[in-house]
GUSEVEX-774611 format. One record per residue (C-alpha): residue in three letters; x, y, z. Coordinates in steps of 0.02 Angstrom, whole numbers. Example, Ala and Ser with C-alpha at 12.3 -4.5 7.8 and 13.67 -1.06 7.14 Angstrom:
2
  resn      xx      yy      zz
   ALA     615    -225     390
   SER     684     -53     357
//
This chain:
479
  resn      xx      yy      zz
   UNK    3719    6360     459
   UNK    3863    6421     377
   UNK    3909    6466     186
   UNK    4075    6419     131
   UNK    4136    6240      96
   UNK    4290    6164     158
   UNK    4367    6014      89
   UNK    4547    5926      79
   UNK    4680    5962     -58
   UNK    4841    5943     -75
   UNK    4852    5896     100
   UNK    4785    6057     175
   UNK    4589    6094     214
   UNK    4552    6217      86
   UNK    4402    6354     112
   UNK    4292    6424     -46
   UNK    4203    6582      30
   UNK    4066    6580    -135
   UNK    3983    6765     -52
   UNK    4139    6828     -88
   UNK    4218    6731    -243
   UNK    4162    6819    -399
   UNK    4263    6651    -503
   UNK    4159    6511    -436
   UNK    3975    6473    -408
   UNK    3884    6329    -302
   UNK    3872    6247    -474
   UNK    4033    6262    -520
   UNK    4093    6086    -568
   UNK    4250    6011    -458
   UNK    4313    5976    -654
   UNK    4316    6160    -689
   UNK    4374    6204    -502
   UNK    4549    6115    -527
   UNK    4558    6179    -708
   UNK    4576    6349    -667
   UNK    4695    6270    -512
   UNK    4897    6298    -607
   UNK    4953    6131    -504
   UNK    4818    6030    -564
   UNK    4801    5990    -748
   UNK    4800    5819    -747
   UNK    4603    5807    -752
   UNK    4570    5844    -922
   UNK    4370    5857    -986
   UNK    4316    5754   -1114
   UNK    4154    5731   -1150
   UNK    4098    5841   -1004
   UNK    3939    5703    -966
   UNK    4028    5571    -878
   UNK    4051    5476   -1002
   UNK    4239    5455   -1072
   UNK    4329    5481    -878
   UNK    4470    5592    -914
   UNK    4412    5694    -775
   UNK    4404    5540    -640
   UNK    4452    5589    -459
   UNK    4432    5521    -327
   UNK    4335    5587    -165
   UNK    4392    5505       8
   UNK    4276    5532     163
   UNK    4236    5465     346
   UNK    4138    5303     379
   UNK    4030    5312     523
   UNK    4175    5180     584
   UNK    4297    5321     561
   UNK    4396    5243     421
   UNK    4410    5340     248
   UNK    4322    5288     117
   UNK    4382    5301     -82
   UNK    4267    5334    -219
   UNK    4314    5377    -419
   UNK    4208    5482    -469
   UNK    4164    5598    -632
   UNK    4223    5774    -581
   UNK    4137    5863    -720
   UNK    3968    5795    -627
   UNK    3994    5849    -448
   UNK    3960    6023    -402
   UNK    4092    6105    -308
   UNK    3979    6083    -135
   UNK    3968    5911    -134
   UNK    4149    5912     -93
   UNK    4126    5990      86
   UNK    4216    5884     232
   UNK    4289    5753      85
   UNK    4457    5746      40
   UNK    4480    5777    -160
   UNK    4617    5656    -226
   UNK    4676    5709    -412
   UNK    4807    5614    -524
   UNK    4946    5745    -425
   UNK    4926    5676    -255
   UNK    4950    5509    -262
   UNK    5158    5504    -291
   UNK    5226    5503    -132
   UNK    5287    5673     -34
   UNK    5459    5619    -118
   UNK    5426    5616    -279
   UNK    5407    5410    -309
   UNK    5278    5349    -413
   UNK    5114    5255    -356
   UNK    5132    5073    -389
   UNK    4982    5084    -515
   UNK    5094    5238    -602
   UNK    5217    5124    -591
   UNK    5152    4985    -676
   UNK    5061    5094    -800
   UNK    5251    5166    -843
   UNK    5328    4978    -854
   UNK    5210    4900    -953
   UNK    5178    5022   -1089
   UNK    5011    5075   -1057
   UNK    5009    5217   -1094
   UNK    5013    5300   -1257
   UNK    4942    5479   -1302
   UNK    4910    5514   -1110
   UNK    4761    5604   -1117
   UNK    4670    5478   -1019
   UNK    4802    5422    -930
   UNK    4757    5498    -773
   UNK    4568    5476    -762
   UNK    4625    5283    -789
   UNK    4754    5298    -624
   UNK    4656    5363    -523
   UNK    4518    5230    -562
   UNK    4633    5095    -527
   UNK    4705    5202    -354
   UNK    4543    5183    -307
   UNK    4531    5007    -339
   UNK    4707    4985    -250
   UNK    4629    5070    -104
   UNK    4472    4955     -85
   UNK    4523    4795    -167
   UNK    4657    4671    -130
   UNK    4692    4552    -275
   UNK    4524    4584    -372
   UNK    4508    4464    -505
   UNK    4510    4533    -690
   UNK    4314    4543    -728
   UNK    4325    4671    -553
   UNK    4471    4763    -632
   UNK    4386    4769    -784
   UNK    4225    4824    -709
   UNK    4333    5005    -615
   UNK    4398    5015    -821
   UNK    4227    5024    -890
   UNK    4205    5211    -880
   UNK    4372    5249    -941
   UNK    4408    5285   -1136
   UNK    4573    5224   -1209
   UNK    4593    5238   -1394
   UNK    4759    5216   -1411
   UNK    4854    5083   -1304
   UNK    4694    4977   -1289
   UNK    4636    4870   -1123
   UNK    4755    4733   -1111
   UNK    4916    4843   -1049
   UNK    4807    4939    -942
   UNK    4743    4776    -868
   UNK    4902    4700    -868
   UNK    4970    4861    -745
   UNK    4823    4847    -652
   UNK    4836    4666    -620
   UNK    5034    4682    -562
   UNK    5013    4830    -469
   UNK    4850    4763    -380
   UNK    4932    4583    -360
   UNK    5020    4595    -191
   UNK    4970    4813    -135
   UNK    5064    4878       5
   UNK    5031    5034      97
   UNK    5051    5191       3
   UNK    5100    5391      84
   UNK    4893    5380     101
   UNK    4902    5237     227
   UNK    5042    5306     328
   UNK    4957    5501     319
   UNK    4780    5413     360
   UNK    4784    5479     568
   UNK    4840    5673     483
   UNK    4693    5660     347
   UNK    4565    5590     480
   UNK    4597    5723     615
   UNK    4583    5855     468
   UNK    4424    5783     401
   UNK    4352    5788     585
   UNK    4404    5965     614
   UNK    4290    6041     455
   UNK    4127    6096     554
   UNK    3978    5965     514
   UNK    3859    6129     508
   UNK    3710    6133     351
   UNK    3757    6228     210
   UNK    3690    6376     167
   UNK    3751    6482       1
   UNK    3675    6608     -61
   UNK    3762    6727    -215
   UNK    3655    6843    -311
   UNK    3587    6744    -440
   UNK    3585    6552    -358
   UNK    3555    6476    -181
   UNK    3629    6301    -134
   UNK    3571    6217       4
   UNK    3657    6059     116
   UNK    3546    6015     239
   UNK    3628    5861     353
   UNK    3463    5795     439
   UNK    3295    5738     361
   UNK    3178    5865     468
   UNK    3278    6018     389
   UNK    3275    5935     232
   UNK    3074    5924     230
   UNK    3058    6107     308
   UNK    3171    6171     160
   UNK    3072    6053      34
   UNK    2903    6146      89
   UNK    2993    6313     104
   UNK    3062    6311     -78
   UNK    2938    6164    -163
   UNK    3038    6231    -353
   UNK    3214    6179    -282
   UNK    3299    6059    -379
   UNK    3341    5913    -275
   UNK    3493    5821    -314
   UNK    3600    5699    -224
   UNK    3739    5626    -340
   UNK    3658    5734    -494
   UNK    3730    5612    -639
   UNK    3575    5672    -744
   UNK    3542    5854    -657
   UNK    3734    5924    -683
   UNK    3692    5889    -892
   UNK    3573    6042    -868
   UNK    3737    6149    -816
   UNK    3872    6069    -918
   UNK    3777    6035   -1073
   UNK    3642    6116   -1060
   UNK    3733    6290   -1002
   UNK    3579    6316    -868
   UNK    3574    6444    -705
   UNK    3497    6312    -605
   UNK    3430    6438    -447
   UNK    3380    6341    -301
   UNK    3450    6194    -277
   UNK    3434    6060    -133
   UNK    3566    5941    -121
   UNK    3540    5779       2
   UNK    3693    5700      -5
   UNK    3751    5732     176
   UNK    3601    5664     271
   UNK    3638    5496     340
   UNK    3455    5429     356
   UNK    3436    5439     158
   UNK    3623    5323     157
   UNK    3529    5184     278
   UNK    3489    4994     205
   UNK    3405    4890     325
   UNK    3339    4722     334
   UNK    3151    4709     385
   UNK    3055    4526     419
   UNK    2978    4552     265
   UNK    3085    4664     148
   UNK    3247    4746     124
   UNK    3230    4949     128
   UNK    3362    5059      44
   UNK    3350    5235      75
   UNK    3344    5345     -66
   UNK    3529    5421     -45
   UNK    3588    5238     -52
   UNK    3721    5234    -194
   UNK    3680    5089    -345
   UNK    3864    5040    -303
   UNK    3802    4991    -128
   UNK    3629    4941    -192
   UNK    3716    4811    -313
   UNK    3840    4749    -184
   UNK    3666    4703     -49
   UNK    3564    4639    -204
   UNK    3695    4499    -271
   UNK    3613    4373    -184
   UNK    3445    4434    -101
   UNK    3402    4525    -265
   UNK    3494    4443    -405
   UNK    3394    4528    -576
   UNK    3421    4679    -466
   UNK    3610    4650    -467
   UNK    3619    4616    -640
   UNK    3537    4790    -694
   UNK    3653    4869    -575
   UNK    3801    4805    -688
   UNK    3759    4871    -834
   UNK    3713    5041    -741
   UNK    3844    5165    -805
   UNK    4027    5163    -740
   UNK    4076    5129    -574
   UNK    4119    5322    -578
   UNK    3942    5325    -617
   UNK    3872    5200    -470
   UNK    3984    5284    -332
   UNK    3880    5439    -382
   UNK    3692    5391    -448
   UNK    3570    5342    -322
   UNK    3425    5234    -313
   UNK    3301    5363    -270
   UNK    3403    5483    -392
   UNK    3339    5353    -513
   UNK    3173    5341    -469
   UNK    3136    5527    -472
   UNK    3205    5545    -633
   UNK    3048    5442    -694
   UNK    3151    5425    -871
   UNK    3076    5307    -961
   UNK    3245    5211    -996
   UNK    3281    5225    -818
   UNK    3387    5074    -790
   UNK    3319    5026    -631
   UNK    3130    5067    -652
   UNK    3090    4882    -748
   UNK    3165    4786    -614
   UNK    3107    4873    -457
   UNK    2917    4851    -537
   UNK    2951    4676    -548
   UNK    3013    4644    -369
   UNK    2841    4711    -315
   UNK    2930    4875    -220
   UNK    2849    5010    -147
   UNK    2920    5186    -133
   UNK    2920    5272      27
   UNK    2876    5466      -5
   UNK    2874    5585     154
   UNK    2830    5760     183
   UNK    2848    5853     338
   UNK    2680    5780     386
   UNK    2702    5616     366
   UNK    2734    5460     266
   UNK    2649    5379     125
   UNK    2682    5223      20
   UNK    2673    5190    -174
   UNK    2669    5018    -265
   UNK    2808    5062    -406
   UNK    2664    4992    -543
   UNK    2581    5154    -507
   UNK    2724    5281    -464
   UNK    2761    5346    -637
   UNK    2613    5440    -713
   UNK    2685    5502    -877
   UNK    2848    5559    -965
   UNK    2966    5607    -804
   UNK    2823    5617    -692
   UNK    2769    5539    -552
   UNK    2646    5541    -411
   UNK    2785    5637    -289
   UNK    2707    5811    -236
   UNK    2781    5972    -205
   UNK    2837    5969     -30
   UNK    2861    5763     -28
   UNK    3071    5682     -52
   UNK    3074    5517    -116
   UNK    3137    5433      77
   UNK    3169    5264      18
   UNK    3127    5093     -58
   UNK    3056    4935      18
   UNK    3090    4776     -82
   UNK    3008    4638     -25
   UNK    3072    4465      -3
   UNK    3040    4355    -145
   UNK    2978    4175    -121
   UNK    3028    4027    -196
   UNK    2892    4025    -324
   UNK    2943    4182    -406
   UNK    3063    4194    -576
   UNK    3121    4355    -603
   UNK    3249    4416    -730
   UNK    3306    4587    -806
   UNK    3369    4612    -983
   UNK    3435    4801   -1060
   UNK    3474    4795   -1232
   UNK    3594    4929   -1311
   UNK    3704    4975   -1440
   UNK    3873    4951   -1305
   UNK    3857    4845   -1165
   UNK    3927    4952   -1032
   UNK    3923    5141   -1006
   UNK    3756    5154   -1137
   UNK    3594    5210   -1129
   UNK    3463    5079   -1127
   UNK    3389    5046   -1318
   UNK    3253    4936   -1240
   UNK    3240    4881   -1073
   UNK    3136    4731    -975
   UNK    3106    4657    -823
   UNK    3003    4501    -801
   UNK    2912    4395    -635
   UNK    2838    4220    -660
   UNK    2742    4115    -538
   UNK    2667    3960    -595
   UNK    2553    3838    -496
   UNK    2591    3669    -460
   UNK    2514    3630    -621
   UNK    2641    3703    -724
   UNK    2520    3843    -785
   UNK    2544    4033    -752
   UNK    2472    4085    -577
   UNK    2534    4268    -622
   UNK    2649    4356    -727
   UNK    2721    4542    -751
   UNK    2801    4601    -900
   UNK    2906    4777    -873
   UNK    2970    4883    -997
   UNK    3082    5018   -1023
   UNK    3104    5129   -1210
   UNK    2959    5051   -1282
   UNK    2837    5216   -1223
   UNK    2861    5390   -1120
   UNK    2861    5299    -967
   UNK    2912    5127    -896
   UNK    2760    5037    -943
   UNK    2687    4840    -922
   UNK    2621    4734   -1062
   UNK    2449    4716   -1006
   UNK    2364    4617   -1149
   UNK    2536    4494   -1151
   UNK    2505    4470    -982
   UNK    2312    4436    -978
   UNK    2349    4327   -1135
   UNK    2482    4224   -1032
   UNK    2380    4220    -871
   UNK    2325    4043    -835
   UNK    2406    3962    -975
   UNK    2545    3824    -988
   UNK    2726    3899    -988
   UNK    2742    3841   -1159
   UNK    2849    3909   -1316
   UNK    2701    3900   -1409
   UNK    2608    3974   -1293
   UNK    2736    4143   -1278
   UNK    2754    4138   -1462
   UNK    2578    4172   -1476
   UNK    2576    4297   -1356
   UNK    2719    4395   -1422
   UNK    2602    4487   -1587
   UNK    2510    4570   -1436
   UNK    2653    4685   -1402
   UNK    2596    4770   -1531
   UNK    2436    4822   -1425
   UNK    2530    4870   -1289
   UNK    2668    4978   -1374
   UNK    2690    5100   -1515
   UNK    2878    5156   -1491
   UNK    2947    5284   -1589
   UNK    3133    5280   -1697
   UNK    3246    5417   -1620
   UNK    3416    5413   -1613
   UNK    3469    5235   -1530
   UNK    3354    5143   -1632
   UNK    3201    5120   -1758
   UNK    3046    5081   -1697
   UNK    3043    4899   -1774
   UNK    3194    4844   -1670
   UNK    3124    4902   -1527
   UNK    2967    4810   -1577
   UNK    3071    4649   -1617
   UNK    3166    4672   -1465
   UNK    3031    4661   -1356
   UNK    2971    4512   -1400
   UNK    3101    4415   -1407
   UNK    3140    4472   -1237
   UNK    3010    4378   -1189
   UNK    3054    4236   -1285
   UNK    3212    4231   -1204
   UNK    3169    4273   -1032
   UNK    3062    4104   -1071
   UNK    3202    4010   -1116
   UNK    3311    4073    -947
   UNK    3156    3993    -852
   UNK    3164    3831    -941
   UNK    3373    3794    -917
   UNK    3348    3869    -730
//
């Protein structure tokens, strides 16, 4: 084990001793980090949730292949740690050794779109990273690496204008040509568990699953994290000495997706990025949730188990994952144990996990062709918002036309995700009528009381979730 982090910058590996750094702690943010940095004010903070992406880096690290990999990310969200053996990119790096602008800076400059600058370089370095992974992406991709990126001034269509002319035909950049330097470098930082203790906080990084479940019954109160979208808040919002913390991220069994006869597993590391990009076609409602999940800054980060532990009962992915029939795979260091999602969540942000258990993964089975399943989110923005009310919905009918079985899924209408139980025993065995769902939408009213807060009133939730239904009955019908 060993205690201080190295990562890339600036094109040298760069070493934070924390034992011995009085100006940093393990949950210093990597936003805060290159503040106090005098060559690196380009990242500017915002809203300081990962939310507007002034602070958007990007983090580059090995593939099992060996190739490097480029993420955008929210620095005020990562914890300095989490950058060990990565190579941190910021709005700086990417003009070339002699001075020449990136061809995304470029086209930013030439086509005006750019106007106060204060976001400028959170939206660069979302489109570098798009330069580095995508060749010719059409607009609704482009638009999609935009989405967590405020502009207030210029507006989207120079940005997307740059982006499309600098992404039309990309070349290699000084990052292609100094990929053999920044690989041998990333090699050379030791692959050792992390282990930092300071006075008032310890951080741990295991990098297999047995240490992982040793430390998890060794310290059961240790906040586990792996891309901590929702756990940083407590630090950067909420101001909060977090003490023990656990963070997952570099344990390559909890980054596995694997195909089974029956099922598709995703471990619980697995990004929603790469959980979206395996679901398009095996789990399309799945998908679709996925894309209204935050910003890709977001997705690169948030995991599906990160999700799932969260319990929140507008988790985004909670609905659908209930309505594929999935089962979460919980282990402990003495063994494994499955639980069907519908009985997972026990109350407001709990669940059935126990104190020395990790959520290790989730097995979606295969649907067949009977099944209809659809996800809906309803909010006040359609990207980058919190979920107002949230639904997921599976049909089978018999060969009669009438309902063999049906689940109803919802998310914000209670303090957990939560199914319509006297819609669905209404709807069981009936015709897949409009009447008949019309009559069966009063009974939400039996299943739900929600409560007005600050995205909505309790009526439109009310409305909402009924006409969900209504219109998850009309998807059905032109399918």
């Amino acid at each position: 084990m060993q205690s201080n982090i190295f990562f890339v910058l600036d094109g040298k590996i760069k070493t934070i001793d924390f034992k011995n750094n009085l100006k940093h702690t393990p949950t210093t943010t990597v936003l805060n980090y290159l503040r106090s940095l005098p060559n690196h004010k380009g990242v500017k903070e915002g809203c300081g949730e990962g939310d507007c992406g002034a602070c958007t880096v990007v983090l580059a690290e090995l593939t099992a292949a060996g190739k490097i990999k480029y993420s955008a990310v929210n620095s005020c969200l990562i914890f300095l740690p989490k950058t060990h053996g990565k190579q941190l990119i910021t709005v700086e790096n990417i003009k070339s050794p002699e001075g020449k602008l990136h061809p995304v800076q470029r086209a930013m400059v030439d086509l005006n779109a750019s106007q106060c600058g204060f976001c400028t370089p959170g939206i660069v370095m979302s489109l570098f990273a798009l330069y580095k992974n995508s060749r010719r992406p059409p607009r609704a991709e482009i638009e999609d690496a935009l989405t967590g990126n405020l502009c207030r001034c210029t507006g989207y269509k120079p940005i997307i204008d740059a982006a499309q002319k600098a992404l039309k035909t990309p070349m290699e950049d000084h990052f292609s040509k100094q990929e053999k330097e920044i690989v041998k470098m990333l090699k050379s930082i030791p692959k050792d568990s992390l282990y930092i203790e300071t006075e008032n906080q310890k951080y741990y990084l295991p990098v297999n699953l047995n240490e992982l479940l040793n430390l998890r019954t060794g310290f059961p109160k240790a906040l586990i994290i792996n891309g901590a979208t929702d756990a940083a808040l407590r630090v950067t919002k909420g101001h909060e000495l977090i003490k023990e913390i656990i963070d997952v991220s570099n344990i390559a069994e909890l980054k596995e997706i694997k195909e089974e006869r029956d099922s598709i597993y995703f471990a619980g590391g697995v990004p929603v990025n790469e959980v979206m990009q395996f679901s398009k076609i095996s789990f399309p409602a799945l998908y679709q949730m996925g894309a209204v999940f935050g910003s890709k800054q977001i997705r690169n980060l948030a995991t599906i188990g990160g999700n799932l532990g969260s319990a929140s009962p507008i988790g985004d992915l909670l609905p659908v994952l209930t309505a594929y029939n999935s089962q979460v795979v919980l282990q402990s260091a003495k063994g494994e144990r499955l639980v069907d999602m519908d009985s997972f969540i026990t109350g407001y942000r709990k669940t059935v996990l126990r104190k020395n258990e990790i959520i290790k993964g989730v097995r979606i089975p295969k649907i067949n062709n009977r099944a209809l399943i659809k996800s809906y989110k309803v909010s006040k923005r359609k990207d980058m918002d919190i979920s107002t009310v949230s639904a997921a919905f599976r049909l089978e009918l018999n060969k009669n036309g009438l309902i063999d079985s049906i689940k109803i899924i919802y998310g914000g209408m209670a303090e957990m995700t939560k199914r319509a139980e006297s819609v669905e025993a209404f709807l069981k065995g009936k015709a897949w009528k409009r009447e008949t769902v019309e009559k069966a939408m009063p009974l939400f009213d039996k299943d739900f009381k929600p409560i007005s807060d600050a995205r909505s009133g309790a009526e439109f939730r009310s409305i909402a979730a009924r006409n969900l239904l209504l219109k998850f009955w009309g998807d059905t019908i032109r399918a």
